[in-house]
C-alpha angles and dihedrals in degrees: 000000000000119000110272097197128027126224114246084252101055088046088065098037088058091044095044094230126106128267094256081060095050094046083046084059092048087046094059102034102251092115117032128215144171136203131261115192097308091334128104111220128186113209117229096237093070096051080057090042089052101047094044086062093048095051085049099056089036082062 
């Protein structure tokens, strides 16, 4: 099965930005996230989602 959600961690390691970054992003809505336990999770779905918008403006 492929992962579903990414850690915090992973999100900015694929990004290459750092994690204050990444929780900025969850902050303001532009990445959403949800909460496991005590862990928060992204969903892969919105990094996609993310990326696709910024390609799309930078068009």
């Amino acid at each position: 099965m492929n992962d579903m959600v990414y850690r915090v961690e992973e999100v900015a390691r694929a990004l290459r930005i750092g994690r204050t970054k990444v929780f900025d992003l969850i902050r303001s809505g532009e990445l959403v996230s949800v909460k496991i336990g005590g862990s928060r999770r992204v969903p892969v779905s919105s990094v996609r989602d993310y990326l696709s918008r910024l390609v799309g403006e930078a068009a």
